[in-house]
C-alpha positions as CSV (number, residue, x, y, z in Angstrom):
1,X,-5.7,-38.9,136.3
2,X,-4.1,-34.9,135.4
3,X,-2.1,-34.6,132.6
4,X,1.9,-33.4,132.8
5,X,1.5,-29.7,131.6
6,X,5.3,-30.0,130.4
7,X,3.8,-32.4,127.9
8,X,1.3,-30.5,126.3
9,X,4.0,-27.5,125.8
10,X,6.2,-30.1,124.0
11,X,3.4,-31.3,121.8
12,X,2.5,-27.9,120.6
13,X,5.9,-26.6,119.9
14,X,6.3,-29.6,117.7
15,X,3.2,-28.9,115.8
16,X,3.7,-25.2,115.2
17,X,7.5,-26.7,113.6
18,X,5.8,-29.4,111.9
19,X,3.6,-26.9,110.4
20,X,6.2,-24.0,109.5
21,X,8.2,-26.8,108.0
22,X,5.3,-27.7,105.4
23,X,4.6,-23.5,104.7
24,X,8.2,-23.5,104.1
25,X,8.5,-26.7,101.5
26,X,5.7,-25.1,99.7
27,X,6.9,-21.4,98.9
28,X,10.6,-23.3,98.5
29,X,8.4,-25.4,95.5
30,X,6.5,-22.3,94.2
31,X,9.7,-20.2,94.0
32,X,11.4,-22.9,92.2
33,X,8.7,-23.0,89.5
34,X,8.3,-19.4,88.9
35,X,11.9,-19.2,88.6
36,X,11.7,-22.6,86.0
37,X,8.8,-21.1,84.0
38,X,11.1,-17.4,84.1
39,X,14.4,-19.5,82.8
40,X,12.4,-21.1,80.4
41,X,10.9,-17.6,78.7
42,X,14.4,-16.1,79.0
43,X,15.6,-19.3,76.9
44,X,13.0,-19.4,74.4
45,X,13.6,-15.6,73.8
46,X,17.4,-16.1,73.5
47,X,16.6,-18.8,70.9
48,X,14.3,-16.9,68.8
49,X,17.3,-14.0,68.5
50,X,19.6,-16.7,68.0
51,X,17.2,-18.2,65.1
52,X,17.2,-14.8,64.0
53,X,20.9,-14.6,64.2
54,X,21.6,-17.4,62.3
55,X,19.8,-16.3,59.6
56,X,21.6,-13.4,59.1
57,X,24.8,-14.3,59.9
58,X,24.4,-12.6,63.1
59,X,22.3,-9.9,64.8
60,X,19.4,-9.1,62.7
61,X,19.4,-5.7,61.2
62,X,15.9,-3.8,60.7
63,X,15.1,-0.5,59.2
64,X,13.4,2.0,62.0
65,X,12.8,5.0,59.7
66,X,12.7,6.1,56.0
67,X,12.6,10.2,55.5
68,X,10.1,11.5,54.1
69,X,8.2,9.2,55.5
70,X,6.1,6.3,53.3
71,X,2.9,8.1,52.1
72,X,4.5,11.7,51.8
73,X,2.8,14.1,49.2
74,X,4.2,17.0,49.1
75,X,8.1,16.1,49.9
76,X,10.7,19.0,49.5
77,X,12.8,17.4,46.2
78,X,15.5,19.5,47.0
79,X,15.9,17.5,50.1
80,X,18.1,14.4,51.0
81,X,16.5,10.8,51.5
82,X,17.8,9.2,54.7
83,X,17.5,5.7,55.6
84,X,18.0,4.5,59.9
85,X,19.0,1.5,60.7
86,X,19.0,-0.5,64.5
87,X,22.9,-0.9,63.7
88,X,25.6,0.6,62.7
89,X,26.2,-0.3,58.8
90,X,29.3,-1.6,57.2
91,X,30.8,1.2,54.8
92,X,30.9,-1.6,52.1
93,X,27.5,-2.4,52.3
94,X,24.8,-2.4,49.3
95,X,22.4,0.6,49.2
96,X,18.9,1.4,48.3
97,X,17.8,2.4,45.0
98,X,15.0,4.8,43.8
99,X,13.0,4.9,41.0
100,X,13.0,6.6,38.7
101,X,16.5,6.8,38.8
102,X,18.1,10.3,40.4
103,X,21.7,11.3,39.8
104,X,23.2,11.4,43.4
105,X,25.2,10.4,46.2
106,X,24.5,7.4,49.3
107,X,26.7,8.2,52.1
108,X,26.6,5.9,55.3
109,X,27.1,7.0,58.4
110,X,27.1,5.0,61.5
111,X,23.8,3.6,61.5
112,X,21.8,5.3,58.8
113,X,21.9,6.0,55.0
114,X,21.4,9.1,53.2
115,X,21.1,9.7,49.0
116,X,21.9,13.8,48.2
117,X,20.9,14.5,44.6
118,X,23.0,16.2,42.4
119,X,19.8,18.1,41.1
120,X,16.4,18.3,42.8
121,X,14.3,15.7,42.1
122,X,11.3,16.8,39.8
123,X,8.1,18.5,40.8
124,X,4.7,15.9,41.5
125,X,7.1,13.2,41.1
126,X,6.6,9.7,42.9
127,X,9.4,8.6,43.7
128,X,10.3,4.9,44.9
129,X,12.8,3.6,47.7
130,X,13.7,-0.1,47.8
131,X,16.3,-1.2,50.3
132,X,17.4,-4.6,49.8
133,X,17.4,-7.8,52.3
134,X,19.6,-11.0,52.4
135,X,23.0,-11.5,51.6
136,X,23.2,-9.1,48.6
137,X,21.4,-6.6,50.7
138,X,22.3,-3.8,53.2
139,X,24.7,-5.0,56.1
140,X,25.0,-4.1,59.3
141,X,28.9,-3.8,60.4
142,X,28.1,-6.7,62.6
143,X,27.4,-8.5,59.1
144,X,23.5,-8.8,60.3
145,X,20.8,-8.2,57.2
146,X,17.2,-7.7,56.7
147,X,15.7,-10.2,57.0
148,X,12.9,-8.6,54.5
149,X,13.7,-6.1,51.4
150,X,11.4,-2.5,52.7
151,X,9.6,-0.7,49.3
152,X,8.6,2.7,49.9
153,X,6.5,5.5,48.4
154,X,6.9,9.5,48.7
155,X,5.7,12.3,46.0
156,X,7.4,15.1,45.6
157,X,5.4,18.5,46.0
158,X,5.0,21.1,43.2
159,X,7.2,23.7,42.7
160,X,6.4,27.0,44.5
161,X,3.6,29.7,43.4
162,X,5.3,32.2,45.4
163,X,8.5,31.1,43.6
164,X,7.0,31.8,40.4
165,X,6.0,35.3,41.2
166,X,9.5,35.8,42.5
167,X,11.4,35.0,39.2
168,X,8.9,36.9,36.7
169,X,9.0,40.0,39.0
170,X,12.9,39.7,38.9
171,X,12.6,39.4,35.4
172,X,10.5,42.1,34.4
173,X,7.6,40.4,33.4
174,X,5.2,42.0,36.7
175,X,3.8,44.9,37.6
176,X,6.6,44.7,40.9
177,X,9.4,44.1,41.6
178,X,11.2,41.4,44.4
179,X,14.5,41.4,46.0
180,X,15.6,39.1,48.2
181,X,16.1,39.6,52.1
182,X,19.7,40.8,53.0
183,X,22.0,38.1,53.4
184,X,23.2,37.0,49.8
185,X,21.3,33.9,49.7
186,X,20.2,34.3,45.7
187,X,23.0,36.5,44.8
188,X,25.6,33.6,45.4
189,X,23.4,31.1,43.3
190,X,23.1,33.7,40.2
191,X,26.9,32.9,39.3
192,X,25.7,31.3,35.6
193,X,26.8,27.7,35.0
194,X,24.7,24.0,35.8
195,X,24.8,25.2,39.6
196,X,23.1,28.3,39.1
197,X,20.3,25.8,37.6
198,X,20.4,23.1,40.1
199,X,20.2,26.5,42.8
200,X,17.1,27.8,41.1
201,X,15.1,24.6,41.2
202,X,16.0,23.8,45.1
203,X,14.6,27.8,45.6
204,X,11.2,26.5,43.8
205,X,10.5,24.4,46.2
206,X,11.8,26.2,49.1
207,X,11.5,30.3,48.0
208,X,13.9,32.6,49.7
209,X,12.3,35.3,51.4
210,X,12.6,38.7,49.8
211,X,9.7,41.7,49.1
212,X,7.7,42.7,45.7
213,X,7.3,46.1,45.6
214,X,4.8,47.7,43.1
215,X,6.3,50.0,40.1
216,X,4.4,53.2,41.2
217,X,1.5,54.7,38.4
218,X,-0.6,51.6,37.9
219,X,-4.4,51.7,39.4
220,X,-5.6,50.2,42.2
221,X,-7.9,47.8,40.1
222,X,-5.0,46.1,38.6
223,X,-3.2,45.9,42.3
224,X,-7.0,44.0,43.6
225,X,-6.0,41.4,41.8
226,X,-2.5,40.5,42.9
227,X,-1.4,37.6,45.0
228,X,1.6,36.3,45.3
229,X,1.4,32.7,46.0
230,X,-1.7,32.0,44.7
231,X,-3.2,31.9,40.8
232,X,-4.2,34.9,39.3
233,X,-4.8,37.1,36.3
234,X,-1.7,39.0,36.6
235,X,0.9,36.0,37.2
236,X,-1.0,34.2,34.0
237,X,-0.3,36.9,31.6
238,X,3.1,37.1,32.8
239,X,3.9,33.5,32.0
240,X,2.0,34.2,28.9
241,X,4.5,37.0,28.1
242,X,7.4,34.7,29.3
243,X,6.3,31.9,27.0
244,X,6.1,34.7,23.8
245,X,9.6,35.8,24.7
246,X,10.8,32.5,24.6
247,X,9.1,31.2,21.7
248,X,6.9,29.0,23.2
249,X,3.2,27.9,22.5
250,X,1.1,29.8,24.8
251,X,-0.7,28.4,27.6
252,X,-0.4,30.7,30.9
253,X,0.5,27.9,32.8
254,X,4.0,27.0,34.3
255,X,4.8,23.9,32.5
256,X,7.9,22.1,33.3
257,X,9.3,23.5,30.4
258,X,8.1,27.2,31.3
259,X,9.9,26.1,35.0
260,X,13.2,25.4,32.8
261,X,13.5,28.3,30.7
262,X,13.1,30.4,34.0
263,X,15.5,29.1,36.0
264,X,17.9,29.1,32.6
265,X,16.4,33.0,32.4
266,X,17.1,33.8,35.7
267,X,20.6,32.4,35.9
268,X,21.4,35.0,32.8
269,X,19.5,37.5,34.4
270,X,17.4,37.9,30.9
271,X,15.3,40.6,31.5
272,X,11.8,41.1,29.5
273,X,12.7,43.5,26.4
274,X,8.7,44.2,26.1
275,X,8.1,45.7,29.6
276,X,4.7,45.3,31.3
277,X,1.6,46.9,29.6
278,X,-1.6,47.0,31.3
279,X,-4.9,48.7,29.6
280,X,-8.5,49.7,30.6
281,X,-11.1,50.0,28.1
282,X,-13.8,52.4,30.0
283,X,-17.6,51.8,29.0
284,X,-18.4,54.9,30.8
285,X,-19.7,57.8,28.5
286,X,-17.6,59.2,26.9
287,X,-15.5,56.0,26.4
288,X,-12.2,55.5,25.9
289,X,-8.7,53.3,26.3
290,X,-6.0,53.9,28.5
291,X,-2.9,51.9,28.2
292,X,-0.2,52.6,31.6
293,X,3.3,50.7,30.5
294,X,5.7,50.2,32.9
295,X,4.3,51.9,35.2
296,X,3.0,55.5,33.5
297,X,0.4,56.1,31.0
298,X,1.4,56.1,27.9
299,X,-1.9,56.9,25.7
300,X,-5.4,57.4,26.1
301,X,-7.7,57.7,23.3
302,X,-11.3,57.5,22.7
303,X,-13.4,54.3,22.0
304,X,-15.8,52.2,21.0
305,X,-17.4,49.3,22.3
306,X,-20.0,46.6,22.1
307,X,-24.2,47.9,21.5
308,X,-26.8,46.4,23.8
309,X,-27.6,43.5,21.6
310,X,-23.5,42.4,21.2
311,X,-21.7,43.8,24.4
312,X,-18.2,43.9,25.7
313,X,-18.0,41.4,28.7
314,X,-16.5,43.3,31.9
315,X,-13.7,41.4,33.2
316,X,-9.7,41.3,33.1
317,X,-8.0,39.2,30.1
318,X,-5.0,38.4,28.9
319,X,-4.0,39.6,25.0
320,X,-3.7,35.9,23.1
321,X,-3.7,36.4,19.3
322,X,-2.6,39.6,17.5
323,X,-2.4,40.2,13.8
324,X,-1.2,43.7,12.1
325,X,-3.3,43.2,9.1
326,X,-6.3,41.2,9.2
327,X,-10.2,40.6,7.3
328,X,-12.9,39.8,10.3
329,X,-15.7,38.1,9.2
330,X,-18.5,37.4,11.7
331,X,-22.2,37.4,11.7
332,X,-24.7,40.9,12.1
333,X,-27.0,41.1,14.8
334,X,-30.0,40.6,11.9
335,X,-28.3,37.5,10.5
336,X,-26.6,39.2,7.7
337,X,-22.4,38.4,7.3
338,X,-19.6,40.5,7.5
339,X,-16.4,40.8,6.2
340,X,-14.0,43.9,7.1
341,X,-10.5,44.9,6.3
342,X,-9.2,45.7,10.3
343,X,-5.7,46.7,11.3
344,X,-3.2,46.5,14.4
345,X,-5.3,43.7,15.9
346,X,-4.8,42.4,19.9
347,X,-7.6,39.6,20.6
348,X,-8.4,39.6,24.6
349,X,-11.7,37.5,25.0
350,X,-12.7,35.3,22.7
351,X,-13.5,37.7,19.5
352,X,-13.2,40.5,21.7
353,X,-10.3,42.6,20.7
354,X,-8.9,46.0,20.3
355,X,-8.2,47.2,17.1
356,X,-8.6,50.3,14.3
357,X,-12.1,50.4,12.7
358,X,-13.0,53.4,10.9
359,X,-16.4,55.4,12.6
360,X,-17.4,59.1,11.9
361,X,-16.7,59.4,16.2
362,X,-15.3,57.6,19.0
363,X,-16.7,57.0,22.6
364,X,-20.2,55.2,22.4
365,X,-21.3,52.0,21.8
366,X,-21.2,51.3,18.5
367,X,-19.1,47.8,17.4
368,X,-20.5,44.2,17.9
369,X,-18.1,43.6,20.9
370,X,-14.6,44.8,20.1
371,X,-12.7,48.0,21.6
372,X,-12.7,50.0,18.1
373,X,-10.1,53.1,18.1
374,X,-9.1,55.3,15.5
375,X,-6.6,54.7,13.3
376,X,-3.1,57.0,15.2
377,X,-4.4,55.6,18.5
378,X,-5.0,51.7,17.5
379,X,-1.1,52.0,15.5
380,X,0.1,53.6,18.9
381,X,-1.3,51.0,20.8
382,X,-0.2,47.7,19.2
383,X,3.1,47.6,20.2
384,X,2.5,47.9,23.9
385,X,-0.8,45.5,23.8
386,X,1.9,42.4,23.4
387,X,1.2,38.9,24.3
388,X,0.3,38.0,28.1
389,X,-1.0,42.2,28.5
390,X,-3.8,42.6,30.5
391,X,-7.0,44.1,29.4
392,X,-9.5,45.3,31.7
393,X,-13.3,45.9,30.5
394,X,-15.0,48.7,33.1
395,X,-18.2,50.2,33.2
């Protein structure tokens, strides 16, 4: 017997419903886990920062940057230290401390601290921060706090080569001279007083721009050897002459002490009383001494320098011992000892030095290293061959 058609339609409507009624039950049952599993997250989150919360008292607080930066060498002293917080800070809250201790200032604003020194901190100096947790430590305005204490490390850099040359040219003590660029930068810090001094040191580590200029006469072997904000002959002798001045033990380095008496130097505007001297002994025949000061030649005389067997090194030096009077005792090129009365004595190298020896001429080789003149010329010459001069060996 035929089916009823009507029936079969009936029976396949309800399967296609019983079956979208099953697809439905199941996304319905996946969509209510995801959204379980996504509450869940959300709650354990919210109970962590609550956790955290509690902890503190309320929101945590957390540093997010230290400047300079942990691990900084060569740090500008002159320069504040600042502290960033994620929240704005109460304005009673504890600070950081550094160490060794620095004169100064914390300010808090909004979310960050900052220390400004009253006076630079020193050169090639390291320096550290330590910002306190916990209740006795730094506060958010919120009253959140760390929930760890943050120590920090930064060096300072050294002060400035280019500085250096900028305060002995100003102070005589070069073969140039500097002035700063227009603007009256350094003129408003020369006033005299502790800020002039505090002034000078922030320009060592940060030099104002200005211009040497060279004192016209001087060769161009002297000007070879001259730059500016790196070491060399000419800046050595001039702290050499610096320290003499000042009455300090000679080293042609630039000491924290040398660094000191410069700044104090500077903020008098003490200007070298000596001048700058600059000689070249010549071992071309015939030889001879020249001796420029600020900037013009003031003598030239013959001379006498080491024989074959006991030369005079070529080379530039710095003058380091002088004596007016003295007895030289050495040893002969045969083995024999000697022991003679010299006078107006400038030692440059060693046992090298210029002084008055008494010879039938001048102008060959004839001492056992030294630059020998006659008697009028060596008397003429000691004054200007001071401490820190330069003495150049050619030829």
């Amino acid at each position: 017997m035929a089916r009823n058609p009507r029936a079969k339609i009936i029976a396949l409507v309800v399967a296609i419903a019983l079956v979208a009624v099953a697809a439905g039950t199941y996304a319905l049952t996946r969509s209510v886990a995801r959204q379980s599993a996504l509450t869940t997250t959300a709650r354990l989150r919210a109970d962590h920062a609550a956790a955290s919360g509690s902890r503190s008292g309320s929101r945590a607080l957390s540093v997010l940057s230290v400047t300079p930066a942990a691990g900084t060498r060569h740090a500008n002293g002159a320069e504040p230290v600042e502290v960033k917080f994620s929240a704005p800070l109460a304005a009673s809250s504890p600070t950081p401390t550094l160490s060794p201790a620095v004169a100064g200032q914390w300010n808090i604003t909004g979310d960050a601290m900052t220390f400004t020194p009253d006076a630079p901190f020193s050169p090639s100096r390291k320096v550290t921060l330590r910002v306190p947790a916990g209740a006795a430590g730094v506060r958010s305005a919120a009253g959140g706090t760390l929930a760890a204490p943050l120590v920090t490390h930064f060096s300072t850099a050294a002060y400035s080569k280019l500085r250096l040359s900028e305060l002995l040219a100003q102070l005589g003590y070069l073969p140039l001279t500097w002035a700063p660029d227009l603007g009256g930068k350094v003129q408003s810090w020369q006033n005299g007083g502790q800020g002039a001094a505090v002034s000078q040191a922030a320009m060592a580590y940060s030099p104002p721009a200005g211009r040497f200029t060279w004192d016209p006469g001087y060769p161009a072997m002297l000007r070879s050897k001259w730059r500016p904000a790196a070491p060399n002959l000419i800046v050595r002798g001039a702290v050499m002459a610096f320290e003499s001045q000042h009455g300090m033990q000679l080293g042609g380095v630039a000491s924290p002490q040398v660094w000191q008496a410069l700044f104090a130097a500077a903020s008098r505007s003490q200007i070298n009383p000596a001048g700058y001297t600059y000689a070249v002994a010549s071992q071309l025949s015939p030889e001879s001494l020249t001796i420029w000061h600020d900037g013009r030649v003031v003598m030239r005389s013959p001379a006498n320098t080491g024989i074959p067997v006991s030369p005079t090194a070529n080379g530039t030096f710095p003058v380091y011992l002088r004596y007016q009077f003295q007895i030289m005792r050495g040893t002969n090129p045969d083995g024999s000892t000697y022991a003679d009365p010299v006078s107006y004595v400038a030692y440059f190298n060693g046992g090298d030095a210029v002084h008055y020896f008494p010879r039938g001429s001048y102008g060959f080789q004839q001492s056992l290293g030294c630059v020998e003149l006659p008697y009028a010329a060596a008397q003429q010459a000691w004054p200007y061959l001071t401490y820190g001069s330069l003495v150049t060996v050619t030829g």
